[in-house]
Steps between C-alpha positions, in 0.01 A plus 500: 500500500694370201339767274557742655908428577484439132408888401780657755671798340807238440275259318380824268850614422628148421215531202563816425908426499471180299645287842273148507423571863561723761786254660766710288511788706590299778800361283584895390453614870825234597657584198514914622568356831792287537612448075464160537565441073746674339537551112645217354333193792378229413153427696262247580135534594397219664077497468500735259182496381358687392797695415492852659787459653705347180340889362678630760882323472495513130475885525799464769750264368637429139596153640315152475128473638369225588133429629383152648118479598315166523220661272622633189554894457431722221837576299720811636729651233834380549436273801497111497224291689472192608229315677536270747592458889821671563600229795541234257811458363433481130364850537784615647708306252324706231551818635871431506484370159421877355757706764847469593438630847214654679559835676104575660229302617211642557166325656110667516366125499222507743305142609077514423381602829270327692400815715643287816734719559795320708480157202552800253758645654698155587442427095606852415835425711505153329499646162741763611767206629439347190643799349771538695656192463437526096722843580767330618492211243529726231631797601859684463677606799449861578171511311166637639141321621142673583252278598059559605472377846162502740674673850339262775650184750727378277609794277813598762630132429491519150692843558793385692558199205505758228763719728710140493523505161544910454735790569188748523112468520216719634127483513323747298118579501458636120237829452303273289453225766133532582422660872430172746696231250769334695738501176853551553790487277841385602761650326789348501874638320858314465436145522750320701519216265430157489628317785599230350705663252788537694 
């Protein structure tokens, strides 16, 4: 099964487009949608590797980009990496340490699967919460979130927190989502803020 998802017309024009994998035209496919990073954002990929995505927000943003992986990823022009867990707080620490403020977060971190499909899904959602509370650790009010989610039991749950924290998100299937998958990405725009900043 794997080899044949890998040779999908996606995964040939990633090659053929010099994209790492065929994950960036999901990021381009929000991007067209709902202009999630503007010119001049500053960004953070959060499980970047192995970097198709960074591709994809360099060639939208002149602003600071920042990757954070636990393995190491191959150098993108222009964009800084870092690896390590983004939950821990010297991570987090270091991202501030290179940006003033952070306008995007973006997310395409997926757990390894198992193939049990409701434990991959709860880790999926997991990861994604994990994510969301890095969003609203580090960043600025009115500022924009897209996180990879696995729709199932728990994914409506997950859905209401990020509309707590949120002026305006949506669920969007992206044309490069493989036919079957249960991916989902929340979108999320205008972030309320932290709460305890007030």
């Amino acid at each position: 099964m794997g080899s044949q998802w890998g040779q999908d017309r996606y995964h040939r024009r990633a090659k053929s487009e010099g994209y790492r994998s065929r994950a960036a035209y999901k990021l381009l496919d929000i991007q067209r949608r709902f202009q999630l990073i503007r010119p001049d954002d500053n960004v953070v990929d959060l499980g970047a590797a192995p970097g198709s995505w960074l591709q994809v927000v360099r060639e939208i943003t002149d602003g600071t980009v920042i990757g954070v992986d636990l393995n190491p990823i191959a150098t993108v022009e222009n964009t800084l990496t870092i690896v390590g867990d983004f939950t821990q707080k010297g991570v987090q620490e270091s991202i501030c340490s290179h940006v003033d403020e952070v306008s995007v977060v973006v997310c395409d971190a997926a757990p390894k699967l198992s193939g049990h499909k409701s434990y991959d899904q709860a880790r999926s959602i997991g990861l994604a919460e994990d994510a969301l509370v890095f969003c609203c650790t580090i960043l600025k009010p009115g500022g924009n979130f897209v996180v990879k989610a696995f729709q199932g039991e728990l994914f409506e749950t997950f859905l209401a927190e990020v509309k707590e924290r949120f002026w305006s998100v949506r669920v969007y299937r992206t044309k490069a989502t493989r036919k079957g998958s249960t991916e989902a990405y929340v979108i999320a725009k205008n972030f309320r803020g932290r709460r305890d900043a007030a």
